[in-house]
PQR file with spaces between the fields and no chain letter, atoms N, CA, C, O and H, PARSE charges and radii, in Angstrom:
ATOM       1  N    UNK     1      92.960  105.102   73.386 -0.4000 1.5000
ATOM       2  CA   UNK     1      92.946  104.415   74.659 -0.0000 2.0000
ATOM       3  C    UNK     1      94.368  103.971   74.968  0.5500 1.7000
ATOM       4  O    UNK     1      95.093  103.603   74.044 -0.5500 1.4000
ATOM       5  N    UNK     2      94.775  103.988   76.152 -0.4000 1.5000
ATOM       6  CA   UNK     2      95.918  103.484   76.742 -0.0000 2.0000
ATOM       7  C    UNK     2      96.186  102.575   77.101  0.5500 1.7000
ATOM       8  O    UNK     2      95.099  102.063   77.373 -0.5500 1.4000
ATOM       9  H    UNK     2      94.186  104.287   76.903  0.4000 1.0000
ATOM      10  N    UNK     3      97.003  101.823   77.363 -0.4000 1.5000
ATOM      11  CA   UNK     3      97.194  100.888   78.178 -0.0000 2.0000
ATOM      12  C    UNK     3      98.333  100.601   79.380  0.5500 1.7000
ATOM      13  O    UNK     3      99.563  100.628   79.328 -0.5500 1.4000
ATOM      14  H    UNK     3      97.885  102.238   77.142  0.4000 1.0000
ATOM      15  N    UNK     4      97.625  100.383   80.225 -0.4000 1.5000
ATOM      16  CA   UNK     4      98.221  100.789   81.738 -0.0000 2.0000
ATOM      17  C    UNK     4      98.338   99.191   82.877  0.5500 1.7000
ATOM      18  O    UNK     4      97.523   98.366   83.288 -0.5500 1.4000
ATOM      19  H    UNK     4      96.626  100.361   80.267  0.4000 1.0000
ATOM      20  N    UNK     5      99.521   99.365   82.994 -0.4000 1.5000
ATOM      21  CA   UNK     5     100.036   98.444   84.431 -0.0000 2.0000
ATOM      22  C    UNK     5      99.686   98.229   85.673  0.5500 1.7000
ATOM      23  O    UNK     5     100.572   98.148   86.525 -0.5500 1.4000
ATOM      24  H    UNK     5     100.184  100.035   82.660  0.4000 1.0000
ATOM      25  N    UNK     6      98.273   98.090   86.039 -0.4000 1.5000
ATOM      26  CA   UNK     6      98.141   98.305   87.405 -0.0000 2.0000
ATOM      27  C    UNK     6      97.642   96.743   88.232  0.5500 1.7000
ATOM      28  O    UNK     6      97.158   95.752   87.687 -0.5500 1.4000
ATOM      29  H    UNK     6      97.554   98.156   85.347  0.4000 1.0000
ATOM      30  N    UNK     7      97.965   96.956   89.750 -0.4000 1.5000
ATOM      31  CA   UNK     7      97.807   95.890   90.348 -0.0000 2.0000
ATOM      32  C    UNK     7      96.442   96.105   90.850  0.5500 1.7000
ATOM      33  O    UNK     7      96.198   97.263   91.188 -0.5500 1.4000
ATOM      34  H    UNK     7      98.359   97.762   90.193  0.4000 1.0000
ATOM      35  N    UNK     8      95.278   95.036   91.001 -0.4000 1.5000
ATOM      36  CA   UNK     8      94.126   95.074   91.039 -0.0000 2.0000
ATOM      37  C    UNK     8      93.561   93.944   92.306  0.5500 1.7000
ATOM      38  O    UNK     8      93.851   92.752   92.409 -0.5500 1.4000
ATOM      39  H    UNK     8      95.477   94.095   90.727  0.4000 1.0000
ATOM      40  N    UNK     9      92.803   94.649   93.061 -0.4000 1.5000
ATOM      41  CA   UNK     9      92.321   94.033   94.222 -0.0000 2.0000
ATOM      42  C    UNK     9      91.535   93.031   93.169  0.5500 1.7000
ATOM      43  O    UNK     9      90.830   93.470   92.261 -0.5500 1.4000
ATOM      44  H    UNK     9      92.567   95.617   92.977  0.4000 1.0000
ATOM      45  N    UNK    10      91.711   91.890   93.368 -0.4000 1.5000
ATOM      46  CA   UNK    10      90.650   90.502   92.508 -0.0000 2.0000
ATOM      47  C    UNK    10      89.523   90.478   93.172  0.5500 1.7000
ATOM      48  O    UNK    10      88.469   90.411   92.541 -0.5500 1.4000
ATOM      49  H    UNK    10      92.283   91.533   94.106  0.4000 1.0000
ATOM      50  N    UNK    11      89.530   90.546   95.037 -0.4000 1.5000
ATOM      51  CA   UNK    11      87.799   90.552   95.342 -0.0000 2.0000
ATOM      52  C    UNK    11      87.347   91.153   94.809  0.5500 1.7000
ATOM      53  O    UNK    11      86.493   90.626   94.096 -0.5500 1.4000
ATOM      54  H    UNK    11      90.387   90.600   95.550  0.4000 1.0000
ATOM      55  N    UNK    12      87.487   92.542   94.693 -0.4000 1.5000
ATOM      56  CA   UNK    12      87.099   93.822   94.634 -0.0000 2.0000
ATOM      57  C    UNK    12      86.471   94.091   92.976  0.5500 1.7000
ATOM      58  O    UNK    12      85.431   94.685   92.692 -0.5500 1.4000
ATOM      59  H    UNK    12      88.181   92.970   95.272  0.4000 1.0000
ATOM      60  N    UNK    13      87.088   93.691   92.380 -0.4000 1.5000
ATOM      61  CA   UNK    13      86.789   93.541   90.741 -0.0000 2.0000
ATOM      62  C    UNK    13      85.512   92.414   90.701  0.5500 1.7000
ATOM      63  O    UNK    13      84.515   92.470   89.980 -0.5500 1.4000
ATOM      64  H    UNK    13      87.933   93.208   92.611  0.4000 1.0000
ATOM      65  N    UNK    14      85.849   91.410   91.672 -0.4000 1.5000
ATOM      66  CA   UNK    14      84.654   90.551   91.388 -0.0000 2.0000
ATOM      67  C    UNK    14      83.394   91.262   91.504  0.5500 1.7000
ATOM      68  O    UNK    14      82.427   91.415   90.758 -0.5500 1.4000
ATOM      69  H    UNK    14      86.659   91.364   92.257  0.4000 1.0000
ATOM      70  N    UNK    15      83.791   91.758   92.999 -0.4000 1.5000
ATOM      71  CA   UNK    15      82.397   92.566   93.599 -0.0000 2.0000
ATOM      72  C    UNK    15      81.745   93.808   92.598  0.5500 1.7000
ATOM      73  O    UNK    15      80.591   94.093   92.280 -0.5500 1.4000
ATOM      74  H    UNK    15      84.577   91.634   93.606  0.4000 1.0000
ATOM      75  N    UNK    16      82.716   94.232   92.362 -0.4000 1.5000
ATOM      76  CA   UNK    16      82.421   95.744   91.050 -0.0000 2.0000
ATOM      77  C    UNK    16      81.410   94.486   90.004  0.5500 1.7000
ATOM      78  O    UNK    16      80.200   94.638   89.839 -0.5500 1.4000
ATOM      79  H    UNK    16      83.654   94.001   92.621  0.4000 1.0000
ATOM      80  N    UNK    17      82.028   93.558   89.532 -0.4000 1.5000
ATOM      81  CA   UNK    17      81.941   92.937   88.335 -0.0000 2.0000
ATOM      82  C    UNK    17      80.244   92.717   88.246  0.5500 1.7000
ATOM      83  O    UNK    17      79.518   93.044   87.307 -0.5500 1.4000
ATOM      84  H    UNK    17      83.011   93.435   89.667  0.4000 1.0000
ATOM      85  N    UNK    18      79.812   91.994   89.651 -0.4000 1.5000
ATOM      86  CA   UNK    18      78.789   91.471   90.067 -0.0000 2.0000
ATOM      87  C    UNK    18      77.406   92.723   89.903  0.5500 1.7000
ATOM      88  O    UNK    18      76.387   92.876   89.230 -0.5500 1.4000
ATOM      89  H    UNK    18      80.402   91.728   90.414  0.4000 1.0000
ATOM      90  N    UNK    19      78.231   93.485   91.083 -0.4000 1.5000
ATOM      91  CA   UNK    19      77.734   95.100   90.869 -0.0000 2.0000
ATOM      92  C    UNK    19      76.907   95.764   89.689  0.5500 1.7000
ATOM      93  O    UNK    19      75.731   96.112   89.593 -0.5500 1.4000
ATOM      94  H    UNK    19      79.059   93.361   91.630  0.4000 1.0000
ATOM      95  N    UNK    20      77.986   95.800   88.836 -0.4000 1.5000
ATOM      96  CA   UNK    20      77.910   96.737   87.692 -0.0000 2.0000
ATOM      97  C    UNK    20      77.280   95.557   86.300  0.5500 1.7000
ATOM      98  O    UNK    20      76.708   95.880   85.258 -0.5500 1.4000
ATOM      99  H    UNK    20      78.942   95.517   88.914  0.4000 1.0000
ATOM     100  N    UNK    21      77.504   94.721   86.596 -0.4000 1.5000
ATOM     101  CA   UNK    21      77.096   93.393   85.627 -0.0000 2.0000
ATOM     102  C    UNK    21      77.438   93.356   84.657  0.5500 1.7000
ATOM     103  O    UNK    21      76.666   93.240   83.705 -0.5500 1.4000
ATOM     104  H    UNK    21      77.969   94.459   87.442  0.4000 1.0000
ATOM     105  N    UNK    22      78.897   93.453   84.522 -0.4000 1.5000
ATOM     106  CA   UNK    22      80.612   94.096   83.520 -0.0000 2.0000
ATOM     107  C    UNK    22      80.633   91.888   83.413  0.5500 1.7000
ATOM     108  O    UNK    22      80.232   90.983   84.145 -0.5500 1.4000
ATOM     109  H    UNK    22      79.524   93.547   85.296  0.4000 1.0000
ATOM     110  N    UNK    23      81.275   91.970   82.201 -0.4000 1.5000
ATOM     111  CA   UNK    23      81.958   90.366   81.957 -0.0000 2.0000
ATOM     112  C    UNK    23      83.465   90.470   82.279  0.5500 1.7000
ATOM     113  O    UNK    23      83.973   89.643   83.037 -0.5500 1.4000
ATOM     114  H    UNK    23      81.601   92.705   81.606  0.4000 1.0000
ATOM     115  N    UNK    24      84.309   91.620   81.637 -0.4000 1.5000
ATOM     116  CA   UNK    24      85.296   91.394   81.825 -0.0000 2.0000
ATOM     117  C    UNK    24      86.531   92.474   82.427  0.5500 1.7000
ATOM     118  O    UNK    24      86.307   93.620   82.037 -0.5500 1.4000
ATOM     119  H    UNK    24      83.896   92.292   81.022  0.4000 1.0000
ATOM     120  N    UNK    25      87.553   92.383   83.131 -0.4000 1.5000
ATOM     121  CA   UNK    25      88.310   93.177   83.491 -0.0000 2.0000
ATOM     122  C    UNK    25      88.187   94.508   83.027  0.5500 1.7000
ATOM     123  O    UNK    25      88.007   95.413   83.842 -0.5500 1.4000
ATOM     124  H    UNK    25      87.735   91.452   83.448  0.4000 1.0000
ATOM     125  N    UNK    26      88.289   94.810   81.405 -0.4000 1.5000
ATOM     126  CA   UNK    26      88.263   95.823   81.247 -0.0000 2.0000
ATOM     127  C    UNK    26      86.697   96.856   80.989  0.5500 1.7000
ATOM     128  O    UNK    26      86.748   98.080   81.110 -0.5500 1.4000
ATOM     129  H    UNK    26      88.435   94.075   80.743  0.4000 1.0000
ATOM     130  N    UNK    27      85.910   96.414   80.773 -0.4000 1.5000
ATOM     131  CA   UNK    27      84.584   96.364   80.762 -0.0000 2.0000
ATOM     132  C    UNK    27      84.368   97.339   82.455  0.5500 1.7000
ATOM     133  O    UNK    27      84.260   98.564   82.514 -0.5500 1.4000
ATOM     134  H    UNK    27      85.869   95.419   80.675  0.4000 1.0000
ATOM     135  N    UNK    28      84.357   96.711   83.258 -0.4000 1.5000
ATOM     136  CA   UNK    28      84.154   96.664   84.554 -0.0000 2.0000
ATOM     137  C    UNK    28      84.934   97.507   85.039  0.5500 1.7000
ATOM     138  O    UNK    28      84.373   98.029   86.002 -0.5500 1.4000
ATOM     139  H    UNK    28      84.445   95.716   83.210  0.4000 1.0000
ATOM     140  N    UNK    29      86.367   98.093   84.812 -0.4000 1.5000
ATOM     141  CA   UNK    29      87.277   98.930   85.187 -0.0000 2.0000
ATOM     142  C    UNK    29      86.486  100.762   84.283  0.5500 1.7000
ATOM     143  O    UNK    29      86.325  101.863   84.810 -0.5500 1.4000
ATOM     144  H    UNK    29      86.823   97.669   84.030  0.4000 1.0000
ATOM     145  N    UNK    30      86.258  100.401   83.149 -0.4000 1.5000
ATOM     146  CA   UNK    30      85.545  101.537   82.387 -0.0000 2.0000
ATOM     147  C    UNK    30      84.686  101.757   82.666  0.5500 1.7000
ATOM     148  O    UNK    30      84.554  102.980   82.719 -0.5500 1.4000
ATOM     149  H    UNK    30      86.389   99.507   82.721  0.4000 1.0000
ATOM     150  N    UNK    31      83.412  100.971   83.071 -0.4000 1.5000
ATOM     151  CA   UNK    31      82.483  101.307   83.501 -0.0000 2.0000
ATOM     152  C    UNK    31      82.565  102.598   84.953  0.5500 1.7000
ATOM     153  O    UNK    31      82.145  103.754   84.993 -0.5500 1.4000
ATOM     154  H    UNK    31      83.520   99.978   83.029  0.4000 1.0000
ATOM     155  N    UNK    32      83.294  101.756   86.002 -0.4000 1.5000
ATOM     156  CA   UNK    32      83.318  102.245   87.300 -0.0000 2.0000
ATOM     157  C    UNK    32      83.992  103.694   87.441  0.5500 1.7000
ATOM     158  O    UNK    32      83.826  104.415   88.424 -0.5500 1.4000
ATOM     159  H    UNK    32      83.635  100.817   85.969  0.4000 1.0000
ATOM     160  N    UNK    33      84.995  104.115   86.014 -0.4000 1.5000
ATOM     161  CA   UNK    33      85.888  105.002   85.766 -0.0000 2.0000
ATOM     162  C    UNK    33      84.694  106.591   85.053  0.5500 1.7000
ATOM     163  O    UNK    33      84.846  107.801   85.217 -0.5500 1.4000
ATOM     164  H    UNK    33      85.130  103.529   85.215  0.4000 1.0000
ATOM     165  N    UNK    34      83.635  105.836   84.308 -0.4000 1.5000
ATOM     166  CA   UNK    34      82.988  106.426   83.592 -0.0000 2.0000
ATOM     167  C    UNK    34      81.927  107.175   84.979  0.5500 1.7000
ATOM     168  O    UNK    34      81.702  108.366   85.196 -0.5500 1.4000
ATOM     169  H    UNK    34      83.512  104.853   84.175  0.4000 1.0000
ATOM     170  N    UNK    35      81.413  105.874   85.774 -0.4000 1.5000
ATOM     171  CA   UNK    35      80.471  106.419   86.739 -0.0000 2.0000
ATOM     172  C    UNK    35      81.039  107.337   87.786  0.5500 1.7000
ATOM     173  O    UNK    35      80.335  108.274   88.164 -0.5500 1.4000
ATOM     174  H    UNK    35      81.596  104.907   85.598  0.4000 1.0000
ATOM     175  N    UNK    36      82.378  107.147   88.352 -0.4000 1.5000
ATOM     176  CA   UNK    36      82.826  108.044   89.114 -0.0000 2.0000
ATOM     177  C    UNK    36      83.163  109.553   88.468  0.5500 1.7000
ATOM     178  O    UNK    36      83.028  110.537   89.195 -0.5500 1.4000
ATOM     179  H    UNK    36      82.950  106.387   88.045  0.4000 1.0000
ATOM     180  N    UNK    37      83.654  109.724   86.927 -0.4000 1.5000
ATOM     181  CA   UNK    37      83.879  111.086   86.239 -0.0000 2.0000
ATOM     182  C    UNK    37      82.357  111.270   86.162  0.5500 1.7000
ATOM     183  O    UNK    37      82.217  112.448   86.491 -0.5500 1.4000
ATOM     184  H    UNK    37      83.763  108.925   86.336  0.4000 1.0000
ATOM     185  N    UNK    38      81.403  110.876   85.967 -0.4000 1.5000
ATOM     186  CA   UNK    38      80.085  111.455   86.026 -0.0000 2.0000
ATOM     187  C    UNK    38      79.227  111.721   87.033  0.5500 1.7000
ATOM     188  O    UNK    38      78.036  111.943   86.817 -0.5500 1.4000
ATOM     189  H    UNK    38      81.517  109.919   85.700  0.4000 1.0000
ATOM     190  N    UNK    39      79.900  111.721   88.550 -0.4000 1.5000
ATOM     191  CA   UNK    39      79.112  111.888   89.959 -0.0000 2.0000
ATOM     192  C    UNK    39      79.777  113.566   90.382  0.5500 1.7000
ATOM     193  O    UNK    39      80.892  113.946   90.025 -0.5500 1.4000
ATOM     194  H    UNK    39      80.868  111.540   88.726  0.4000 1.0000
ATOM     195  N    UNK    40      79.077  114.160   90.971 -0.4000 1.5000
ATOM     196  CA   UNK    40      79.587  115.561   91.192 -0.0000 2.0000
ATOM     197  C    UNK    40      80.237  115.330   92.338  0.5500 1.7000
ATOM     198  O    UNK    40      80.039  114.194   92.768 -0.5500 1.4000
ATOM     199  H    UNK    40      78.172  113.851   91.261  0.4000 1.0000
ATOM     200  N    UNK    41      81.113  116.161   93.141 -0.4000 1.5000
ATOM     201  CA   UNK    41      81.490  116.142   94.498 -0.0000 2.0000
ATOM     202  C    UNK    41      79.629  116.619   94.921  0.5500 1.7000
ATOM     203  O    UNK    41      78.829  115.806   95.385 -0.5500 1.4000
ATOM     204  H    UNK    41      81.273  117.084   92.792  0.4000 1.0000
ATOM     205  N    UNK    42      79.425  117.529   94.729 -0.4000 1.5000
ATOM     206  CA   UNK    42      78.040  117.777   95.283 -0.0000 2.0000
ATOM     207  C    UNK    42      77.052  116.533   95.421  0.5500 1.7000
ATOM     208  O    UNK    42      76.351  116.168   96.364 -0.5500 1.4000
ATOM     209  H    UNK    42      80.074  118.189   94.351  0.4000 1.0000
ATOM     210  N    UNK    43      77.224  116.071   94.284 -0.4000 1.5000
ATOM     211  CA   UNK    43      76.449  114.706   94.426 -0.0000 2.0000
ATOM     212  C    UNK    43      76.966  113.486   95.686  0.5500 1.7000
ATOM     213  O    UNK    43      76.347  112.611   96.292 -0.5500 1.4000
ATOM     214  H    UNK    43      77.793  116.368   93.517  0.4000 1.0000
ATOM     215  N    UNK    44      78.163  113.869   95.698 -0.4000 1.5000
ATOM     216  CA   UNK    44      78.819  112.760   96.655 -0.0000 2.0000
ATOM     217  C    UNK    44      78.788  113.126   98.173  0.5500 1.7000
ATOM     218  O    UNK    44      78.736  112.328   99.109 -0.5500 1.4000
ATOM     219  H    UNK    44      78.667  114.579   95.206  0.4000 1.0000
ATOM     220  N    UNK    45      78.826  114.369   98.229 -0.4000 1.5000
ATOM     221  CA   UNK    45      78.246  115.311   99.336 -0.0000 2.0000
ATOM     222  C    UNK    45      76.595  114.842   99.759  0.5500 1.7000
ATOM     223  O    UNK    45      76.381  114.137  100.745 -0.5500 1.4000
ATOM     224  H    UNK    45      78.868  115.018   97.469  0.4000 1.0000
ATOM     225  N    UNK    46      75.841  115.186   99.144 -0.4000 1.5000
ATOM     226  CA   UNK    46      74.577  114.304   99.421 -0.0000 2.0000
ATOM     227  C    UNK    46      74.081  113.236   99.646  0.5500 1.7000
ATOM     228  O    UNK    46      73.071  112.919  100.275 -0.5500 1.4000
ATOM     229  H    UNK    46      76.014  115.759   98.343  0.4000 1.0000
ATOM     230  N    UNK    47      75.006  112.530   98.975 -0.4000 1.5000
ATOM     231  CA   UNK    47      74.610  111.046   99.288 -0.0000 2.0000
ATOM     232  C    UNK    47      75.343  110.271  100.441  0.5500 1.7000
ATOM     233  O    UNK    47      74.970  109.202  100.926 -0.5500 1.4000
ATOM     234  H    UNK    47      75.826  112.787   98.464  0.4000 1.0000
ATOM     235  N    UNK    48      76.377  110.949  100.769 -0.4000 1.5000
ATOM     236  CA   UNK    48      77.107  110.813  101.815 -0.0000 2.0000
ATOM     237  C    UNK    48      76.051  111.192  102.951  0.5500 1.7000
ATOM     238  O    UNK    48      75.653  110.237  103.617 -0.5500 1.4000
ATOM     239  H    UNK    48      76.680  111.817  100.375  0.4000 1.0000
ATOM     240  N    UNK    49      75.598  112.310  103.229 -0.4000 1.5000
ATOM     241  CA   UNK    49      75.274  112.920  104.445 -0.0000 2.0000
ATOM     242  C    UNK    49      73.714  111.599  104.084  0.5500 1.7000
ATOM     243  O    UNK    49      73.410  110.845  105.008 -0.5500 1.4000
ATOM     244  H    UNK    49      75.921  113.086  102.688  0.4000 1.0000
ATOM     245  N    UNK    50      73.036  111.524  102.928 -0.4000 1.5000
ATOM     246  CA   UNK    50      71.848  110.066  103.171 -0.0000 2.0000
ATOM     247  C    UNK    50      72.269  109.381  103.873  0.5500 1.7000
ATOM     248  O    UNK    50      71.670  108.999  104.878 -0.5500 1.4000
ATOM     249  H    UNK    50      73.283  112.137  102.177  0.4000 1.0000
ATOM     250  N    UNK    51      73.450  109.017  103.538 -0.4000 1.5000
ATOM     251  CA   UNK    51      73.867  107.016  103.941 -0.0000 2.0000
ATOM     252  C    UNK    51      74.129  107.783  105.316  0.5500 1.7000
ATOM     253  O    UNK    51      73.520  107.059  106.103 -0.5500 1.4000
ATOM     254  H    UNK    51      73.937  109.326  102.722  0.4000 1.0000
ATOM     255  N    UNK    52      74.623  108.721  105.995 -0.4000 1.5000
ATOM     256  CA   UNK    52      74.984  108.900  107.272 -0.0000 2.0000
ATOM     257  C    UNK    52      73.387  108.572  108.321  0.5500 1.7000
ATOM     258  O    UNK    52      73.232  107.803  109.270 -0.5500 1.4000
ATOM     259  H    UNK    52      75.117  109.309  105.355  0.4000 1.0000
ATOM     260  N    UNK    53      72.312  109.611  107.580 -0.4000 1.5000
ATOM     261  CA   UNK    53      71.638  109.812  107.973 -0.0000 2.0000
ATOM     262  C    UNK    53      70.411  108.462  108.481  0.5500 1.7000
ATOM     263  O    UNK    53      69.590  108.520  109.397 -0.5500 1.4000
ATOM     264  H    UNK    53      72.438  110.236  106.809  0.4000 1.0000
ATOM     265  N    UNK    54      70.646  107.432  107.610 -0.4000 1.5000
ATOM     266  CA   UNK    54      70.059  106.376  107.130 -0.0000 2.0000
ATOM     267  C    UNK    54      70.866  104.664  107.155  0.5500 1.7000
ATOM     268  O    UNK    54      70.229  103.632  106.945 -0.5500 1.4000
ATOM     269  H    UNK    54      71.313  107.385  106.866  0.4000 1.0000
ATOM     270  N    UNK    55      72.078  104.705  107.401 -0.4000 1.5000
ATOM     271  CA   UNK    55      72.749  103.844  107.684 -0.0000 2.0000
ATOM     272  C    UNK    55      71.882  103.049  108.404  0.5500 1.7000
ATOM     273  O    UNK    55      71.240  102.356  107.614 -0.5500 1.4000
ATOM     274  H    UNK    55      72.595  105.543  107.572  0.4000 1.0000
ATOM     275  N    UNK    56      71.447  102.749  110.047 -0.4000 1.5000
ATOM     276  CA   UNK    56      70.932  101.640  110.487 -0.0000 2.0000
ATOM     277  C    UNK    56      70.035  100.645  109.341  0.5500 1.7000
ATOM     278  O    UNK    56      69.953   99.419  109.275 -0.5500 1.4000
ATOM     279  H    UNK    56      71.968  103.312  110.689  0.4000 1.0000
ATOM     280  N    UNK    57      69.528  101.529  108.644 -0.4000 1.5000
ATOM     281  CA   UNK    57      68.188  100.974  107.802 -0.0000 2.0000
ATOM     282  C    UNK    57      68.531  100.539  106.671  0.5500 1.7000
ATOM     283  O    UNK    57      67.717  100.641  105.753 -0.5500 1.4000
ATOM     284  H    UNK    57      69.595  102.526  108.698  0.4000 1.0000
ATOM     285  N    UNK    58      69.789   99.956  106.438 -0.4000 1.5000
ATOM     286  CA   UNK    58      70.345   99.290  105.450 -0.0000 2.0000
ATOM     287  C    UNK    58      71.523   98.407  105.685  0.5500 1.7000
ATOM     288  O    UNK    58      71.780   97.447  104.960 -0.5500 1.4000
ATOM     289  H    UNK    58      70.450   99.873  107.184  0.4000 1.0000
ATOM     290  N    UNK    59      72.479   98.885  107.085 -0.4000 1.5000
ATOM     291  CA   UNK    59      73.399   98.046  107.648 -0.0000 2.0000
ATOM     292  C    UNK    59      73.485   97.276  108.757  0.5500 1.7000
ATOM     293  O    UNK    59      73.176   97.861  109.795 -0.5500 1.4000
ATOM     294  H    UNK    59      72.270   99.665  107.674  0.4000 1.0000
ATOM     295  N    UNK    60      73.842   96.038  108.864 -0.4000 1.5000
ATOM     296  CA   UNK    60      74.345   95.457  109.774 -0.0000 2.0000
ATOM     297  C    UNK    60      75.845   95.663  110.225  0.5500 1.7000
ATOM     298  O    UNK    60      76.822   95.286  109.578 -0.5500 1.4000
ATOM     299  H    UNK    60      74.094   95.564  108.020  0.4000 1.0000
ATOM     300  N    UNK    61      75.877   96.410  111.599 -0.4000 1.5000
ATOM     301  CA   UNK    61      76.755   97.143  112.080 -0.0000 2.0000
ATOM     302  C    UNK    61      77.508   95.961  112.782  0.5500 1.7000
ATOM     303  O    UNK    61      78.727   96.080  112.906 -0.5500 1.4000
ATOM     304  H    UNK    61      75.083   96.716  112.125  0.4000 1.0000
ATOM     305  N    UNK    62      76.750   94.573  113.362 -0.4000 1.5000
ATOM     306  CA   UNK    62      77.502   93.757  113.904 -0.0000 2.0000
ATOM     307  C    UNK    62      78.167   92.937  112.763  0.5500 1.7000
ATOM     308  O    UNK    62      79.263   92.457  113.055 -0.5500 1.4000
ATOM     309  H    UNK    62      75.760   94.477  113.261  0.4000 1.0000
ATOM     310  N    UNK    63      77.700   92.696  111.531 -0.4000 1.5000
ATOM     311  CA   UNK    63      78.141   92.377  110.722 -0.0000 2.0000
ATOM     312  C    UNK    63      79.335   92.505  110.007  0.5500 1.7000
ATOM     313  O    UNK    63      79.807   91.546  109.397 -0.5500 1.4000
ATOM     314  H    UNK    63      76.810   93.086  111.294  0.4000 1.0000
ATOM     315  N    UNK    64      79.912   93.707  110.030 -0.4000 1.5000
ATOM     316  CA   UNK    64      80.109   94.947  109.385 -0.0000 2.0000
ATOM     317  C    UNK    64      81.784   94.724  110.665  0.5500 1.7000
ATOM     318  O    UNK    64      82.977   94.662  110.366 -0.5500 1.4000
ATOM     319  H    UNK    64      79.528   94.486  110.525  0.4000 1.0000
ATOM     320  N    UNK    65      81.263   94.678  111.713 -0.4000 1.5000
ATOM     321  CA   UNK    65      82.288   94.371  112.564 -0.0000 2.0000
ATOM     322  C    UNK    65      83.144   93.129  112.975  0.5500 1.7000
ATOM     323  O    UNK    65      84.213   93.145  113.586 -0.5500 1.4000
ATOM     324  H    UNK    65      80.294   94.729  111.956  0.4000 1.0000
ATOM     325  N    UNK    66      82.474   92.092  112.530 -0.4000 1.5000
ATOM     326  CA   UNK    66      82.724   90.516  112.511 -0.0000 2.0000
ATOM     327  C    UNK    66      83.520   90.636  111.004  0.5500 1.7000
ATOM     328  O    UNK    66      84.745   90.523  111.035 -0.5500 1.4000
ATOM     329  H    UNK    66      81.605   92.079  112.034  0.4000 1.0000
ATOM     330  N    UNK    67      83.192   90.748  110.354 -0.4000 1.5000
ATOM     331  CA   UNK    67      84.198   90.799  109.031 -0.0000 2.0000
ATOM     332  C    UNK    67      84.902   91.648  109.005  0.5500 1.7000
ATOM     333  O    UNK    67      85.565   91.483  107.981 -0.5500 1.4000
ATOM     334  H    UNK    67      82.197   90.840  110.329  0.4000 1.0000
ATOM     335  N    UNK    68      85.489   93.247  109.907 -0.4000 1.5000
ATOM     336  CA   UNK    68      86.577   93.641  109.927 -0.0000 2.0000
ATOM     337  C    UNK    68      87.326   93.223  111.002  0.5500 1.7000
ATOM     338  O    UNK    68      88.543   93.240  110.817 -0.5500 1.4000
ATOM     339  H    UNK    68      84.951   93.382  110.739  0.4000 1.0000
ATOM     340  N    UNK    69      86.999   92.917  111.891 -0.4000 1.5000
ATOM     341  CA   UNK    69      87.696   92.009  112.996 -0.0000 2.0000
ATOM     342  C    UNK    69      88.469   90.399  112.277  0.5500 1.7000
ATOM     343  O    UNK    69      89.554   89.976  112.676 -0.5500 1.4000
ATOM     344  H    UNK    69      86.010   92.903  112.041  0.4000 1.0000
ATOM     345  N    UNK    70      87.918   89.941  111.559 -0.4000 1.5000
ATOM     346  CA   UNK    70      87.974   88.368  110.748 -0.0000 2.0000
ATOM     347  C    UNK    70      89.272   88.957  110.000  0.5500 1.7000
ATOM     348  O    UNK    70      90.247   88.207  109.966 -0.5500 1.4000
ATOM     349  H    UNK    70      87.037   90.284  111.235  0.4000 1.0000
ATOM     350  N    UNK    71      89.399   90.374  109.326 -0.4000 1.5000
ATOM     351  CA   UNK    71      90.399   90.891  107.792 -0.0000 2.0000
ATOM     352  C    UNK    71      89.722   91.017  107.165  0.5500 1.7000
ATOM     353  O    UNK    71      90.379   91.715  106.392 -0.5500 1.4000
ATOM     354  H    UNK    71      88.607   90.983  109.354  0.4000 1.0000
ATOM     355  N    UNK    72      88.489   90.920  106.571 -0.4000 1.5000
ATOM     356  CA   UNK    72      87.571   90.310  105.263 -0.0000 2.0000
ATOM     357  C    UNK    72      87.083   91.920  104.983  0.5500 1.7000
ATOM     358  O    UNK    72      86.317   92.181  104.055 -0.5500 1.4000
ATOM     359  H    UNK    72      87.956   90.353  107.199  0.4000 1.0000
């Protein structure tokens, strides 16, 4: 294993953290590293064109717009 210098979004790790239900930095960085080398593009292809297909029925679009309008 290596060890590497990188700058890390802190929301973003929280949110993964919460997510993935990782305790710690590195935990949570391996995990997310492990699940993305194990998704196919094909797989990401499909699930892409779902969430396209299916979006209203899981998002709040005004929502979604109030917090990129806010920065958040």
């Amino acid at each position: 294993m290596s060890k590497t210098l990188i700058d890390v979004d802190d929301d973003m790790l929280t949110f993964a953290q919460q997510q993935l239900g990782t305790k710690t930095k590195r935990d949570t960085i391996n995990r997310a590293l492990a699940i993305a080398a194990s998704i196919s593009a094909d797989d990401r292809a499909r699930a892409l064109r779902w969430l396209q297909a299916n979006a209203d029925a899981f998002l709040d679009f005004d929502v979604l717009e109030a917090r990129e309008q806010a920065g958040l």
